[in-house]
N, C-alpha and C positions, 0 to 999 in steps of 0.2 A: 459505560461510556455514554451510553444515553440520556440518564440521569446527570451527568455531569453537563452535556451538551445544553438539555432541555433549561440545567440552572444556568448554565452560561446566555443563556437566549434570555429568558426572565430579567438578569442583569442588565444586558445589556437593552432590554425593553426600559429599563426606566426603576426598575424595583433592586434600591437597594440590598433588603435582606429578601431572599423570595422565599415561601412558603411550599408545604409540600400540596396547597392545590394549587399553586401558581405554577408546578410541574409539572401535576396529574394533565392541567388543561392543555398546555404546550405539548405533552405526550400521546394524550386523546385522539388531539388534533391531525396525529398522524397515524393513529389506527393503532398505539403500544400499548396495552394495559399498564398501569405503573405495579412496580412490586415493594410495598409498604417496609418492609425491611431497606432494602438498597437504596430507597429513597430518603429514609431519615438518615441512614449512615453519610451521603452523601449530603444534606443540609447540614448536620451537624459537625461535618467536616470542612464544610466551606463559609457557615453562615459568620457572619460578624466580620468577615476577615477579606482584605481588597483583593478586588477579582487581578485587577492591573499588576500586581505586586507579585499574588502567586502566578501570573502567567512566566513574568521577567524572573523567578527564581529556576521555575520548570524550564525556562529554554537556555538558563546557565547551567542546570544536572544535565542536559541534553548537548551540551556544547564540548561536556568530558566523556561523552561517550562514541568510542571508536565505531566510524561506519564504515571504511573500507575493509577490502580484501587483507589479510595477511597476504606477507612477502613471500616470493619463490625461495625454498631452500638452494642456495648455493651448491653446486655440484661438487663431486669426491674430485680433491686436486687440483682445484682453483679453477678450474678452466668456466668455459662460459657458460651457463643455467641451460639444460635445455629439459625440457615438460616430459613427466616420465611417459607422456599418451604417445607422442611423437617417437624419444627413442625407440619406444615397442616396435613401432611399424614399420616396417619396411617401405624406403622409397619405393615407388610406384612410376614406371614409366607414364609418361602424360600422351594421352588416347587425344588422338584429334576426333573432335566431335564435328559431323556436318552437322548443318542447322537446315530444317526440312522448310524447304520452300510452300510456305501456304498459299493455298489458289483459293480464289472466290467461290471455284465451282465446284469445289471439294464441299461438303454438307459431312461435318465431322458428328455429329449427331445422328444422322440417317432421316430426319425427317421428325425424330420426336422430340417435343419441348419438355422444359423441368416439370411442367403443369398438364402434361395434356393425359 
């Protein structure tokens, strides 16, 4: 993907066809070593050919691929879906919680900081 990124960078600097040091330097630049394999795979798969053109192809195969969730399976007997985590459980009476009043003068730490 880097090499992909780095030729898109090159093009979009102004270089039509970019080269593989027109790569190397944009990848230098950020500390990558290039790998001479994936980098000519990656010009000879993109060189000659409009960067604009494959981007609008790529985001129509991307437009046929499902990103939600699948559906809840329908429950046995029509009745209405319910989550197989919930049936498991048994309701639970509901616990009144108090809510513990904070004082200024309470030092819920004891006096030690994260740092000291």
């Amino acid at each position: 993907m880097r090499y992909v990124a780095a030729y898109l960078l090159a093009a979009l600097g102004g270089k039509e066809n970019p080269n593989s040091a027109d790569i190397e330097k944009i990848l230098s630049s950020v500390g990558i070593e290039a790998d001479s394999e994936k980098l000519k795979k990656v010009i000879s798969e993109l060189n000659g050919k409009n960067i604009e053109e494959l981007i609008a192809a790529g985001r129509e195969k991307l437009a046929t691929v499902p990103a939600g969730g699948g559906a809840a399976a329908p429950a046995a007997g029509g009745g209405p879906a319910v989550p197989a985590a919930a049936a498991a459980v048994p309701e639970k009476e509901e616990k009144k919680v108090e809510k513990k009043v904070e004082s200024d003068s309470e030092d819920d730490d004891m006096g030690f900081g994260l740092f000291d």
